[in-house]
Residue frames as qw, qx, qy, qz and C-alpha x, y, z in Angstrom:
[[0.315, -0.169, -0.909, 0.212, -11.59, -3.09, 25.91],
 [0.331, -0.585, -0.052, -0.738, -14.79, -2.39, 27.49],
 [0.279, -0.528, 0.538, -0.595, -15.90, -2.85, 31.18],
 [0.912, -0.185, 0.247, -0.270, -17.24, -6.23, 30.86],
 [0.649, 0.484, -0.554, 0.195, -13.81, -7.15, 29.30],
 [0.596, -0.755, 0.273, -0.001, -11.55, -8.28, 32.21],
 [0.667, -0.289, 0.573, 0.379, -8.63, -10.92, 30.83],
 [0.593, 0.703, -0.283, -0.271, -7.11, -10.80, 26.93],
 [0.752, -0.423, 0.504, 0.047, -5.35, -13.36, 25.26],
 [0.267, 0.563, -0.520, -0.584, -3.55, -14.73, 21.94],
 [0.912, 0.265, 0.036, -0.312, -5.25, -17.20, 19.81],
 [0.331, -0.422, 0.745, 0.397, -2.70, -20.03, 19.14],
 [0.670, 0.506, 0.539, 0.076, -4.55, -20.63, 16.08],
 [0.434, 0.715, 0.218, 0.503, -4.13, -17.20, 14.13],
 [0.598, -0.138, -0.328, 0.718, -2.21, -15.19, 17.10],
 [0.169, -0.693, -0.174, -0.679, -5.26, -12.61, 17.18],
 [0.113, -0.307, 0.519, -0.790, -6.03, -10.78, 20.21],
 [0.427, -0.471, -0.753, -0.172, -8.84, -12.63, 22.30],
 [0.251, -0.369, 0.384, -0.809, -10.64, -10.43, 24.59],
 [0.261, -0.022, -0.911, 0.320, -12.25, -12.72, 27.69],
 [0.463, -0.694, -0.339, -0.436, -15.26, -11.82, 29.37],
 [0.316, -0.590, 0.545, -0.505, -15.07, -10.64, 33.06],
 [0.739, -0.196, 0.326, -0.557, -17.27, -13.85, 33.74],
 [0.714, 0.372, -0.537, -0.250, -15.57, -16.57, 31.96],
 [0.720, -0.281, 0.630, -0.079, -14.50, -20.03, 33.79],
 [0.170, -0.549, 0.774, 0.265, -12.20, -22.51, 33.23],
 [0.272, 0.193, 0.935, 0.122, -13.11, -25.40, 30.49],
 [0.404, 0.697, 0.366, -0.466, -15.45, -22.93, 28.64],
 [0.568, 0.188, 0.545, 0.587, -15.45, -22.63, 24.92],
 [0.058, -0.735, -0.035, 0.675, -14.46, -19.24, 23.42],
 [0.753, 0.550, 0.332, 0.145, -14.77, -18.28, 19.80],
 [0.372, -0.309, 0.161, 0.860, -11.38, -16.12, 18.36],
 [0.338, 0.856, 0.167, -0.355, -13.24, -12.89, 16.77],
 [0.064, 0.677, -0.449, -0.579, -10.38, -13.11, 14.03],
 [0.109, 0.294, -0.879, -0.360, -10.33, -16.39, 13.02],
 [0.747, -0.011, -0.434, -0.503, -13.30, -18.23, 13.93],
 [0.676, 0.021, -0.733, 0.069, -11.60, -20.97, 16.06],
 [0.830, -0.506, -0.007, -0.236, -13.43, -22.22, 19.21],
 [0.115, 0.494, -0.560, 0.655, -10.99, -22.24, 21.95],
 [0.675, -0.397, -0.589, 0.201, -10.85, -24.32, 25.03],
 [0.305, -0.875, 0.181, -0.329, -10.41, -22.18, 28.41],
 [0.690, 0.331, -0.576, 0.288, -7.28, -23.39, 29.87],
 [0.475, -0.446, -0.487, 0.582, -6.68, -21.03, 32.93],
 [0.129, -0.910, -0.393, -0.012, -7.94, -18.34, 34.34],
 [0.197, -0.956, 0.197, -0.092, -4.62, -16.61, 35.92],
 [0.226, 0.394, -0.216, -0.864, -3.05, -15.84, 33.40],
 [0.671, 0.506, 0.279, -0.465, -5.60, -16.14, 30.86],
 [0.150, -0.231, 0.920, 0.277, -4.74, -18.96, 28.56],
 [0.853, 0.265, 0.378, -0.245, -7.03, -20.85, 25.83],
 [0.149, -0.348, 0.816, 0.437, -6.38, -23.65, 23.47],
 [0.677, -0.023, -0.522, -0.519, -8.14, -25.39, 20.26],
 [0.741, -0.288, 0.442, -0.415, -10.51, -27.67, 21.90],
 [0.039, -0.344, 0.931, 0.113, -9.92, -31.34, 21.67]]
């Protein structure tokens, strides 16, 4: 993880690791570096995304 990493999380798509940005906010769309699948932000604390809708 580097220093602009800050939150990590598990794809519920392909249960990879998702690493978060420091700067990320809630309702933002995140891509999963394993699989590909664009990811809703959910919450912030703890760090939580789902496939968007």
């Amino acid at each position: 993880m580097n220093a602009q990493t800050m939150n990590s999380s598990i794809c519920p798509e392909c249960e990879g690791v998702l690493h978060l940005p420091a700067d990320l906010m809630e309702g933002e769309i995140v891509p999963c570096g394993d699989c590909g699948a664009e990811l809703e932000v959910l919450s912030l604390t703890p760090a939580g995304a789902g496939p968007c809708s």
